[in-house]
PDB file of N, CA, C and O in Angstrom:
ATOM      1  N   UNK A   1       0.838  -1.195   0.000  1.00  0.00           N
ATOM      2  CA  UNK A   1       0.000   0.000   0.000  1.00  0.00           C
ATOM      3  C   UNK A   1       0.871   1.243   0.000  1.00  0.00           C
ATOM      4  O   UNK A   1       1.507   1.559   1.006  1.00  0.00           O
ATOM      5  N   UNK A   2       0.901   1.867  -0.989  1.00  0.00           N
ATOM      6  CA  UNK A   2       1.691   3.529  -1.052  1.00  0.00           C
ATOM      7  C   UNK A   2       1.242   4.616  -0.149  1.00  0.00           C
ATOM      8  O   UNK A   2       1.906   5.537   0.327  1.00  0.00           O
ATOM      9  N   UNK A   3      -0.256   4.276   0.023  1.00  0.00           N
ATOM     10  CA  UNK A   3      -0.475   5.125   1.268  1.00  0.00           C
ATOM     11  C   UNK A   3      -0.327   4.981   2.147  1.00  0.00           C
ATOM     12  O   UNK A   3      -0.294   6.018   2.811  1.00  0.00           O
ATOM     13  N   UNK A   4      -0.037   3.171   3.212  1.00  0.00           N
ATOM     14  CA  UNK A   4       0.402   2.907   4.148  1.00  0.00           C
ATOM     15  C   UNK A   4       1.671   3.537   4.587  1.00  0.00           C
ATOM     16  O   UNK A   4       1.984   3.890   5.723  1.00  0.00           O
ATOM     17  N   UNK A   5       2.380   3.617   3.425  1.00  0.00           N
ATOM     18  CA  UNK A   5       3.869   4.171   3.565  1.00  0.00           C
ATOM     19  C   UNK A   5       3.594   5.756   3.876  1.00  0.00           C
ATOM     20  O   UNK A   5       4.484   6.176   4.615  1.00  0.00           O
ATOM     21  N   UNK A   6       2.823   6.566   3.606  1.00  0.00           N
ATOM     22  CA  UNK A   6       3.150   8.066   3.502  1.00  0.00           C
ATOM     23  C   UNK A   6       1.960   8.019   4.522  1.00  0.00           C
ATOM     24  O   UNK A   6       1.481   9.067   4.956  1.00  0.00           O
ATOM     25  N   UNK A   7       1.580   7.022   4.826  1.00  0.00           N
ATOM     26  CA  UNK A   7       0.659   7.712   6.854  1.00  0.00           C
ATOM     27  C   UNK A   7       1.726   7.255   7.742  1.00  0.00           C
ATOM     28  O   UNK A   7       1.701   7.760   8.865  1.00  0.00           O
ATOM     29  N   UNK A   8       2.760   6.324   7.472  1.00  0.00           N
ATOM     30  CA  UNK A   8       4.332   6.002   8.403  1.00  0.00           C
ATOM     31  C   UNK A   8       5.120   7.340   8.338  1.00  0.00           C
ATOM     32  O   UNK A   8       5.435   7.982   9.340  1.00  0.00           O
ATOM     33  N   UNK A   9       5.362   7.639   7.265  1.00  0.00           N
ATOM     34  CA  UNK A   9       6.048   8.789   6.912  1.00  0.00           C
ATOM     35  C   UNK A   9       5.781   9.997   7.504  1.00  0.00           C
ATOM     36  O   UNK A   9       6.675  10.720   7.944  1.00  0.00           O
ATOM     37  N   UNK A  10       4.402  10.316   7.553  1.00  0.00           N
ATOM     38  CA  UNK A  10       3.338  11.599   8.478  1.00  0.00           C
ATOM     39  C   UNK A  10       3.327  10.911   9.663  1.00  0.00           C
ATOM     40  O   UNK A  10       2.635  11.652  10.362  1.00  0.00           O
ATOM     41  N   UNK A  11       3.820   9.447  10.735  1.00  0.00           N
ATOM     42  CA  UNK A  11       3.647   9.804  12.031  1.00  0.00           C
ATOM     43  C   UNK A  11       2.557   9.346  12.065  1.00  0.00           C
ATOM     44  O   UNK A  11       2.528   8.869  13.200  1.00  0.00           O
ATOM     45  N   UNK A  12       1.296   9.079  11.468  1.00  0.00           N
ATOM     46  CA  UNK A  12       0.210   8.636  11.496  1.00  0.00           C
ATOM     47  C   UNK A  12       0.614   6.865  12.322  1.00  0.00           C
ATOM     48  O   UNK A  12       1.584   6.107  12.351  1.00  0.00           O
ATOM     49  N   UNK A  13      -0.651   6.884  12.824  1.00  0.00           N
ATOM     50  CA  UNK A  13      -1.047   5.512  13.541  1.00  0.00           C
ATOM     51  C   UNK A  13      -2.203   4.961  13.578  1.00  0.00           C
ATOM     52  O   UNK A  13      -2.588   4.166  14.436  1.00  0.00           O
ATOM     53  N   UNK A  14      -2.921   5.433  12.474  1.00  0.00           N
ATOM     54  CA  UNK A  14      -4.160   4.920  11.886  1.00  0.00           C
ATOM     55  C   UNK A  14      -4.753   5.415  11.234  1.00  0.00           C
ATOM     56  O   UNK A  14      -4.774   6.644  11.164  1.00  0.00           O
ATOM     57  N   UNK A  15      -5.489   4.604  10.481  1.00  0.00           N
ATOM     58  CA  UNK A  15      -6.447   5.258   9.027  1.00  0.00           C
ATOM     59  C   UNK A  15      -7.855   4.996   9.101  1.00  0.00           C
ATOM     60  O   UNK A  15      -8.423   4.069   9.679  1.00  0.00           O
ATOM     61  N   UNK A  16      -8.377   6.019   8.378  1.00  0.00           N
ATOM     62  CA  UNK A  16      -9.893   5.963   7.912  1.00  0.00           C
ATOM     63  C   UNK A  16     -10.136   5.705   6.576  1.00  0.00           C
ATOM     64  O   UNK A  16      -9.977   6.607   5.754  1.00  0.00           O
ATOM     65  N   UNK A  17     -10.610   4.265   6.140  1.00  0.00           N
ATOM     66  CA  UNK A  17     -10.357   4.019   4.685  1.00  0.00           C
ATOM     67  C   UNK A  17     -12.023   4.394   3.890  1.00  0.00           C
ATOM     68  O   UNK A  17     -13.085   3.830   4.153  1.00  0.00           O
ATOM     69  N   UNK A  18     -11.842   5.257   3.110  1.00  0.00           N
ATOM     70  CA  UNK A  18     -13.447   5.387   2.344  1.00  0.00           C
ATOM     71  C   UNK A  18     -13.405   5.093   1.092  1.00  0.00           C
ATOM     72  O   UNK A  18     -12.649   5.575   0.249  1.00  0.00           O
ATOM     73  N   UNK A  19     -14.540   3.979   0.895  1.00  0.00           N
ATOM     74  CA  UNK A  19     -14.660   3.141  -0.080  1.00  0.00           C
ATOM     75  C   UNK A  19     -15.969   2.719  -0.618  1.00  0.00           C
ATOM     76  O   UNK A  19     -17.000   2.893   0.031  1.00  0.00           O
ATOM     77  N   UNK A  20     -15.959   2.266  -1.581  1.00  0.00           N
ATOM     78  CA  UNK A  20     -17.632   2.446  -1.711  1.00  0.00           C
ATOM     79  C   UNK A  20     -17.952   0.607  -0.817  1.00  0.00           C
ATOM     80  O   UNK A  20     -16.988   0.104  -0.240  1.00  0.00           O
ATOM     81  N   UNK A  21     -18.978   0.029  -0.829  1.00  0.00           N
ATOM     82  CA  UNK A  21     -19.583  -1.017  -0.363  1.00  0.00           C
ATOM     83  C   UNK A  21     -18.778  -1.995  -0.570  1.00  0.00           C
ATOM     84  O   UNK A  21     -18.202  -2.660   0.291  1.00  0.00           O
ATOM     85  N   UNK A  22     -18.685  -2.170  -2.392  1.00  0.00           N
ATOM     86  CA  UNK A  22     -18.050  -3.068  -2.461  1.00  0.00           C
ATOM     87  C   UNK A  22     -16.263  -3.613  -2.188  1.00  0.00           C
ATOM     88  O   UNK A  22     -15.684  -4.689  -2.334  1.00  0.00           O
ATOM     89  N   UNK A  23     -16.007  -2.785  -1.913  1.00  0.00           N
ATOM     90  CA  UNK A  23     -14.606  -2.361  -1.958  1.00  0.00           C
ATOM     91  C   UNK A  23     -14.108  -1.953  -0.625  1.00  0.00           C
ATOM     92  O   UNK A  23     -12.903  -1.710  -0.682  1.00  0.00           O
ATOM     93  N   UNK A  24     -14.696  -1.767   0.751  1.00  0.00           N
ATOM     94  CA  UNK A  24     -14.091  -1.547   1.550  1.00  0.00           C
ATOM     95  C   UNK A  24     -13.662  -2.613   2.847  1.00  0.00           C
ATOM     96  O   UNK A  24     -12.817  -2.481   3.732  1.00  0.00           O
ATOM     97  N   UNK A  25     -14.546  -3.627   2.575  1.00  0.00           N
ATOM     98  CA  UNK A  25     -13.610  -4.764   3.652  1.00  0.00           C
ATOM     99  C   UNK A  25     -12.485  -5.110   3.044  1.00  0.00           C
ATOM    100  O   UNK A  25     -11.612  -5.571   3.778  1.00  0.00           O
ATOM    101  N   UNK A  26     -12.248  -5.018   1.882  1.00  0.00           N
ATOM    102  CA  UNK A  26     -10.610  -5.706   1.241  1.00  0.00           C
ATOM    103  C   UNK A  26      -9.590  -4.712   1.582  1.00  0.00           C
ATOM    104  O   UNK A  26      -8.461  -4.967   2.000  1.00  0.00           O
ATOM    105  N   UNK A  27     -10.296  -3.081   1.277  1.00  0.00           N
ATOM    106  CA  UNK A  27      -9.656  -2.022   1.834  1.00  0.00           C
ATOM    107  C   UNK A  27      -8.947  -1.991   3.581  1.00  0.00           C
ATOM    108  O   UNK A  27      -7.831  -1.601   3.923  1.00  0.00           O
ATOM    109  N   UNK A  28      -9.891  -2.463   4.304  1.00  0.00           N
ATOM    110  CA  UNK A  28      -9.616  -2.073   5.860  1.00  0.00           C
ATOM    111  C   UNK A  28      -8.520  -3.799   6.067  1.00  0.00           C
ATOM    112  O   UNK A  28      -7.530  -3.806   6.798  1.00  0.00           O
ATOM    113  N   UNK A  29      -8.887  -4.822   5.436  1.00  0.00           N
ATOM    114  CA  UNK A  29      -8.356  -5.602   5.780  1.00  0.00           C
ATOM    115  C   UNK A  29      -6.745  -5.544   5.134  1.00  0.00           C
ATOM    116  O   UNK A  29      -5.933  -6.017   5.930  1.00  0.00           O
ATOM    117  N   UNK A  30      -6.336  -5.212   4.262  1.00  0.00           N
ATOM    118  CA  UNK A  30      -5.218  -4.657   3.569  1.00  0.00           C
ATOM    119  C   UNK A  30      -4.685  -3.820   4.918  1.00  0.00           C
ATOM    120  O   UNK A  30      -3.608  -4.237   5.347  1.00  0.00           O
ATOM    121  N   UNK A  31      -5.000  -3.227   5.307  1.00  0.00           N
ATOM    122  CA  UNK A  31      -4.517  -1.999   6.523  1.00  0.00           C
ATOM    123  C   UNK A  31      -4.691  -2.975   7.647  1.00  0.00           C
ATOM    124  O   UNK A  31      -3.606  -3.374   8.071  1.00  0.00           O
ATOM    125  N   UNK A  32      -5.406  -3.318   8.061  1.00  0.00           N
ATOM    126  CA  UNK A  32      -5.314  -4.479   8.989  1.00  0.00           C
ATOM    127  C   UNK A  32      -4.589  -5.418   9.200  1.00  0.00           C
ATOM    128  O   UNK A  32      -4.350  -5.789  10.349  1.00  0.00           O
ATOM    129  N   UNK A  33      -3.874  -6.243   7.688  1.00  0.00           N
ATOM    130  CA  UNK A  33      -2.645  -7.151   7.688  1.00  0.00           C
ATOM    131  C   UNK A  33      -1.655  -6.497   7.607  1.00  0.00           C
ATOM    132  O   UNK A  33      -0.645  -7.012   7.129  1.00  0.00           O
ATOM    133  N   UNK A  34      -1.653  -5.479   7.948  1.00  0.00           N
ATOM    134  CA  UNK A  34      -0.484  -4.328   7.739  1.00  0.00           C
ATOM    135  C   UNK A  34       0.348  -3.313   9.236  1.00  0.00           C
ATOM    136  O   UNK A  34       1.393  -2.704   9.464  1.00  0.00           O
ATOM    137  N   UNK A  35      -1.164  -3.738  10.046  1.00  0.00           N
ATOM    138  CA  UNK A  35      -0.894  -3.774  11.139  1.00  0.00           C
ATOM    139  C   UNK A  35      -1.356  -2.235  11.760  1.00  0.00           C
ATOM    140  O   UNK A  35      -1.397  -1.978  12.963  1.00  0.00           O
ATOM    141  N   UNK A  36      -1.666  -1.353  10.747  1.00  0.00           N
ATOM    142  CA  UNK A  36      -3.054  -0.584  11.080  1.00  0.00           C
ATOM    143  C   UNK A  36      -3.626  -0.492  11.879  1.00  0.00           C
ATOM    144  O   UNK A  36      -4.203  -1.572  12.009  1.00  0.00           O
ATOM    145  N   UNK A  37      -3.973   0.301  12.787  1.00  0.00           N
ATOM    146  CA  UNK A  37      -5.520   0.442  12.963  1.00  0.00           C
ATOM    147  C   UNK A  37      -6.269   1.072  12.190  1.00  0.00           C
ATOM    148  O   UNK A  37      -5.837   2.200  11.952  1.00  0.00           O
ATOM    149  N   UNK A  38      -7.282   0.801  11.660  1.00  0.00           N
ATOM    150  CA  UNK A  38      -8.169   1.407  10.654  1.00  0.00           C
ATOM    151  C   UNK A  38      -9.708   1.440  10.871  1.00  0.00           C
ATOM    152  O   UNK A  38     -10.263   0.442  11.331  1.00  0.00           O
ATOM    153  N   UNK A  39     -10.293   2.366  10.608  1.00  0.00           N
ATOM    154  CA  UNK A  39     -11.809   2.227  10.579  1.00  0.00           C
ATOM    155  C   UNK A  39     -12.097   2.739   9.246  1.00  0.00           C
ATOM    156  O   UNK A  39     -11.678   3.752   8.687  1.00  0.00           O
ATOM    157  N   UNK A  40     -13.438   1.221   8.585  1.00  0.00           N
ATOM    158  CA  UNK A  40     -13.547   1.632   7.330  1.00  0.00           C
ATOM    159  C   UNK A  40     -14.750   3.048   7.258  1.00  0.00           C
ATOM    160  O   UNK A  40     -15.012   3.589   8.333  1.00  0.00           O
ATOM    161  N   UNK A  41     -15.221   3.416   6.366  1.00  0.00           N
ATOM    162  CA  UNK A  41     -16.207   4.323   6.112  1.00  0.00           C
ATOM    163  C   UNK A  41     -16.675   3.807   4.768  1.00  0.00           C
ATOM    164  O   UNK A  41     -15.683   3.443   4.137  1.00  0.00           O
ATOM    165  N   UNK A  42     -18.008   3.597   3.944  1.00  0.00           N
ATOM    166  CA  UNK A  42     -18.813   3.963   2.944  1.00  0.00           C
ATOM    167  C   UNK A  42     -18.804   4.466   1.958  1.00  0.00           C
ATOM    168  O   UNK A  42     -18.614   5.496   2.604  1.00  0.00           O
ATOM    169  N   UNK A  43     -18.822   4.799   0.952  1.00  0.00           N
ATOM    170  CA  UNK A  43     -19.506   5.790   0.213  1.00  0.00           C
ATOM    171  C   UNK A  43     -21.079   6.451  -0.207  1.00  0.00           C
ATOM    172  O   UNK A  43     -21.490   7.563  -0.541  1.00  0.00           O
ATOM    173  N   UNK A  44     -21.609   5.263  -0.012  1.00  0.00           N
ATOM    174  CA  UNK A  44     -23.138   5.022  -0.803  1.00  0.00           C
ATOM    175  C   UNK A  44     -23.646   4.143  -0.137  1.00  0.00           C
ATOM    176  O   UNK A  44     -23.391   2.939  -0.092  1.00  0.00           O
ATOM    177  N   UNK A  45     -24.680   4.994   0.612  1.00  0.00           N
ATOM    178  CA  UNK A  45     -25.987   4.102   1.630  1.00  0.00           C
ATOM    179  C   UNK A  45     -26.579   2.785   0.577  1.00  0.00           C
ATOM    180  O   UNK A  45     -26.570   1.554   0.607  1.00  0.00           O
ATOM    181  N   UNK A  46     -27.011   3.716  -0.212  1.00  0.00           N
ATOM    182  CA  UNK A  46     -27.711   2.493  -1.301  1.00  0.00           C
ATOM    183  C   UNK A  46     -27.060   1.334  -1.298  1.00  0.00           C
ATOM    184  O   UNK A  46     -27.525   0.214  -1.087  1.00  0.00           O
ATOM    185  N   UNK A  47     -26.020   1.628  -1.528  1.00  0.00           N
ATOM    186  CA  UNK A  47     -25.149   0.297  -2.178  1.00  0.00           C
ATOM    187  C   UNK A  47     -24.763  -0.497  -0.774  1.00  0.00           C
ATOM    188  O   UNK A  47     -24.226  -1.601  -0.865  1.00  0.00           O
ATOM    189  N   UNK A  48     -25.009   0.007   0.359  1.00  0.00           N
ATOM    190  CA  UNK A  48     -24.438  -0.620   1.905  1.00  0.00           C
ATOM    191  C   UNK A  48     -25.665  -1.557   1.955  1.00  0.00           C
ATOM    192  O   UNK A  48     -25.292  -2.635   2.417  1.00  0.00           O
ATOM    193  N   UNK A  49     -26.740  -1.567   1.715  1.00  0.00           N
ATOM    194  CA  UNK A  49     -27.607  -2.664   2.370  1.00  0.00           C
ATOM    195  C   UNK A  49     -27.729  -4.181   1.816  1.00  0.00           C
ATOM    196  O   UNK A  49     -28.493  -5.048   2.242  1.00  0.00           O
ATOM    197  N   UNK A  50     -26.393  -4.338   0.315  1.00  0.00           N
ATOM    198  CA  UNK A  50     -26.632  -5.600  -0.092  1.00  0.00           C
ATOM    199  C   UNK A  50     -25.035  -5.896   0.313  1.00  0.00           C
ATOM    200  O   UNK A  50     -24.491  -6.931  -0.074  1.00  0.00           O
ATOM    201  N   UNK A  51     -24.376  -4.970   1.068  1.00  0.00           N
ATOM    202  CA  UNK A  51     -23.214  -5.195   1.998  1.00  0.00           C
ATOM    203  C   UNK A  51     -22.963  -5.778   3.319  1.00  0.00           C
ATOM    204  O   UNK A  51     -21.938  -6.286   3.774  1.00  0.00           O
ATOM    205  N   UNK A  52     -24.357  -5.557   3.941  1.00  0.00           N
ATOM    206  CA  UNK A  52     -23.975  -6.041   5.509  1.00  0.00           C
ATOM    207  C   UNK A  52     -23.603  -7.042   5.752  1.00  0.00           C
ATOM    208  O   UNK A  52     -22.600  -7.374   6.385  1.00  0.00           O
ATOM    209  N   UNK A  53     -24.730  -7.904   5.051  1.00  0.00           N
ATOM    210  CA  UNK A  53     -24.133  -9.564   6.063  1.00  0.00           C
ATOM    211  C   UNK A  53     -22.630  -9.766   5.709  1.00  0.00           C
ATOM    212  O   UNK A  53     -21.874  -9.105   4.997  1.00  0.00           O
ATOM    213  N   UNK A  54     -22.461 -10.816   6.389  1.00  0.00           N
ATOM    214  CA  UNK A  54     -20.648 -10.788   6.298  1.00  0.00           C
ATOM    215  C   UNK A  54     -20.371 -11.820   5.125  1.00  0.00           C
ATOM    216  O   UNK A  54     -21.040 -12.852   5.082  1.00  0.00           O
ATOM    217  N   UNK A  55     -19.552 -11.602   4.324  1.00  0.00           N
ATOM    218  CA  UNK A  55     -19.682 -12.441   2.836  1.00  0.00           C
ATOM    219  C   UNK A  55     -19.015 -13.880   3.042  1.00  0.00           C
ATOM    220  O   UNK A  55     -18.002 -13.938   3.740  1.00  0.00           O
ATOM    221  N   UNK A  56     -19.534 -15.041   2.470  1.00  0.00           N
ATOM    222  CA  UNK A  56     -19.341 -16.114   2.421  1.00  0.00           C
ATOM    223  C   UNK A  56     -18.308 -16.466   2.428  1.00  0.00           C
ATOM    224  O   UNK A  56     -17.529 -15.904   1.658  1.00  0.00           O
ATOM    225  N   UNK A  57     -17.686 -17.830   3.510  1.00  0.00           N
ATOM    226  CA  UNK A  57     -16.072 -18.255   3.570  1.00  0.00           C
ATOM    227  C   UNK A  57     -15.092 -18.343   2.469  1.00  0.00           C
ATOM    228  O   UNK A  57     -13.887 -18.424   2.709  1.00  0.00           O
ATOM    229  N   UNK A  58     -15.529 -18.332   1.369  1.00  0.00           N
ATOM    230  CA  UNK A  58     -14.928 -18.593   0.132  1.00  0.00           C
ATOM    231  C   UNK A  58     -14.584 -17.206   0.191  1.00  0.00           C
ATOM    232  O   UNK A  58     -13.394 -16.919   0.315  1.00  0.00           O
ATOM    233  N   UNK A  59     -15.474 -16.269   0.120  1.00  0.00           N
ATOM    234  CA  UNK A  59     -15.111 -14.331  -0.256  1.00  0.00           C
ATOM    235  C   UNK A  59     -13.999 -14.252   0.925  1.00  0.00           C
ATOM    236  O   UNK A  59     -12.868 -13.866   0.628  1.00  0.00           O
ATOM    237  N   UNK A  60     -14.347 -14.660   2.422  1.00  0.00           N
ATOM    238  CA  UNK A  60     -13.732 -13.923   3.473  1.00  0.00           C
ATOM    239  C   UNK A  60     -11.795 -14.625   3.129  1.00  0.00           C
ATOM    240  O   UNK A  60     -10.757 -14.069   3.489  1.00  0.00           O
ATOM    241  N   UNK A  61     -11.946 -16.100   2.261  1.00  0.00           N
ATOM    242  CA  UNK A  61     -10.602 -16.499   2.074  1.00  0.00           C
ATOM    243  C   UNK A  61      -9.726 -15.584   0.829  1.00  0.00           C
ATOM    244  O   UNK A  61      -8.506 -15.493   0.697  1.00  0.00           O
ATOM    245  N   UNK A  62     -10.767 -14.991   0.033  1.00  0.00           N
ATOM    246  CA  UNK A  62     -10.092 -14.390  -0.956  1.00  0.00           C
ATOM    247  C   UNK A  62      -9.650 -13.016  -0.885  1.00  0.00           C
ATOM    248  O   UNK A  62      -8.912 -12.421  -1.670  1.00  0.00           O
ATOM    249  N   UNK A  63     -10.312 -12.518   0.369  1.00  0.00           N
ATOM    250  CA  UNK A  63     -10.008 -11.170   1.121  1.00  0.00           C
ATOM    251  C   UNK A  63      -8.605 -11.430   2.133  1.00  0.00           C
ATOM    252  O   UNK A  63      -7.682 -10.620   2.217  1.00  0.00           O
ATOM    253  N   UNK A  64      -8.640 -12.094   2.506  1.00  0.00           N
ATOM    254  CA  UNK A  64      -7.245 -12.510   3.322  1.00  0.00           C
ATOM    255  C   UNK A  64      -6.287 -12.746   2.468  1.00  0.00           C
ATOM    256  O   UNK A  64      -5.439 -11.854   2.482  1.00  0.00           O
ATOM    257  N   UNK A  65      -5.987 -13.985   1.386  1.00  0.00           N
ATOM    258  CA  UNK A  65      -5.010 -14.080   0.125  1.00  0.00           C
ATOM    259  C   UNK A  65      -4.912 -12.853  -0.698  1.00  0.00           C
ATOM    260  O   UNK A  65      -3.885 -12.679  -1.354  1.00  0.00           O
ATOM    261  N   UNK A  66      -5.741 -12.100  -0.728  1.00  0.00           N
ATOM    262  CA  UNK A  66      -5.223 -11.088  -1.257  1.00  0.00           C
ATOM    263  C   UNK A  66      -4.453 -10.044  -0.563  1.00  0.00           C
ATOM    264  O   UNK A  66      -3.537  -9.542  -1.215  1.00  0.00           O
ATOM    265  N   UNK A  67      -4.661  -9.598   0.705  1.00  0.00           N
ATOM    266  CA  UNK A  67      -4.233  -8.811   1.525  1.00  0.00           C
ATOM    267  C   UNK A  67      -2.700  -9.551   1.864  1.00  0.00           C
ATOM    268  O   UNK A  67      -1.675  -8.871   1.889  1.00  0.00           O
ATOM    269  N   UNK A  68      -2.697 -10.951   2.106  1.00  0.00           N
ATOM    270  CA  UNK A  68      -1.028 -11.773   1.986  1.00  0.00           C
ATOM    271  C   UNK A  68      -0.535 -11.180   0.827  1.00  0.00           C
ATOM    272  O   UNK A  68       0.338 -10.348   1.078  1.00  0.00           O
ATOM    273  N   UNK A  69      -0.860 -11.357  -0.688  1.00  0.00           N
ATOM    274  CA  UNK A  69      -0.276 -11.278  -1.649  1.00  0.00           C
ATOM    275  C   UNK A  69      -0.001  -9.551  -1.651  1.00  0.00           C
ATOM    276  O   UNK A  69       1.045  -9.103  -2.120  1.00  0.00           O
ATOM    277  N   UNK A  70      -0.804  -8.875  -1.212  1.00  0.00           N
ATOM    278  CA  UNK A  70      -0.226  -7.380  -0.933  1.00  0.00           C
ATOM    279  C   UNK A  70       0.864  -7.294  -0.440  1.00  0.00           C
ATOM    280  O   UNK A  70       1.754  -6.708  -1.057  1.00  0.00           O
ATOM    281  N   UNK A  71       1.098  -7.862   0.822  1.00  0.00           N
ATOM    282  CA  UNK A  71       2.169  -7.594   1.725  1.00  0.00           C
ATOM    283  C   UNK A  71       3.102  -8.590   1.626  1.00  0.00           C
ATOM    284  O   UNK A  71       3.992  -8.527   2.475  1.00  0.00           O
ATOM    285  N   UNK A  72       3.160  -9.448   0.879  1.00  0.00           N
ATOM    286  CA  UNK A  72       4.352 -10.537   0.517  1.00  0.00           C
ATOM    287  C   UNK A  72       4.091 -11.393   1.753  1.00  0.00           C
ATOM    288  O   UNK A  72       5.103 -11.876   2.260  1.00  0.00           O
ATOM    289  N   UNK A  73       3.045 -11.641   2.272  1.00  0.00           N
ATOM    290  CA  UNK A  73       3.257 -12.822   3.420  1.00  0.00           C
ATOM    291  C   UNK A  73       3.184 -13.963   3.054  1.00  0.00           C
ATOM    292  O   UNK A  73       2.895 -14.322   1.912  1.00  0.00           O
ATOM    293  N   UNK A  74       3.500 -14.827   4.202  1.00  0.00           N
ATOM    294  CA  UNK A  74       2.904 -16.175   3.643  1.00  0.00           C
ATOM    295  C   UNK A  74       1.591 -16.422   3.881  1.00  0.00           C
ATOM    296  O   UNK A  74       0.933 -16.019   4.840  1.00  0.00           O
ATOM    297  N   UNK A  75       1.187 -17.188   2.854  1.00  0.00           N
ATOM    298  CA  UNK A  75      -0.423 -17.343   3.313  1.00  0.00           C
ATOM    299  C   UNK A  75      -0.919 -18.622   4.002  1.00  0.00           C
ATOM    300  O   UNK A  75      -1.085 -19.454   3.110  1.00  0.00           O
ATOM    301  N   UNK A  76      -1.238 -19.160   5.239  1.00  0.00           N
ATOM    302  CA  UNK A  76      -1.881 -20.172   5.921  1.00  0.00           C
ATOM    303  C   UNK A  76      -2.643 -21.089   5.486  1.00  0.00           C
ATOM    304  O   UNK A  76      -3.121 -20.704   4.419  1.00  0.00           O
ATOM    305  N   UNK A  77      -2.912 -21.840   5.686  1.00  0.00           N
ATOM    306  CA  UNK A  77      -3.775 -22.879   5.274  1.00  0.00           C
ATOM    307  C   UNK A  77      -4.760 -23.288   6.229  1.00  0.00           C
ATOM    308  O   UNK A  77      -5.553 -24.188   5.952  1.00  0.00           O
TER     309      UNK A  77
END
C-alpha cells in the first residue's frame, strides 16, 4: 500500500479508509494485515444494504489471500 507508507512517513497511527460497499472490507483488511488500525467508512448508503451480512467463507478467504499477496506474506492454510 503507497499510502500505508506516507501515513508512516506523516507519524500517522491509523487510518480511515473510504470506499464504496463493495470495496471496503478488502480495503480495511489490507490496513489491517499491515498492522493498522483502521476504521472503514462507505460511500453510498444504497449500495451498503446488499453489503452487511458478512460475505461467504470462500469471499472472506479471498479477502485474506489477497491482503497476503499485498504484503508478501505467507499465506496459511
Amino acid at each position: 500500500l503507497v499510502g500505508l507508507q506516507m501515513l508512516r512517513d506523516a507519524g500517522a497511527t491509523s487510518a480511515i479508509v473510504v470506499s464504496s460497499p463493495n470495496h471496503i472490507r478488502r480495503a480495511v483488511a489490507d490496513f489491517i494485515v499491515a498492522g493498522t488500525r483502521v476504521v472503514g467508512a462507505t460511500t453510498s448508503l444504497d449500495q451498503i444494504i446488499s453489503q452487511l451480512p458478512p460475505p461467504p467463507k470462500a469471499a472472506q478467504r479471498g479477502i485474506y489471500l489477497d491482503a497476503t499477496r499485498t504484503f508478501l506474506l505467507p499465506a496459511s492454510r
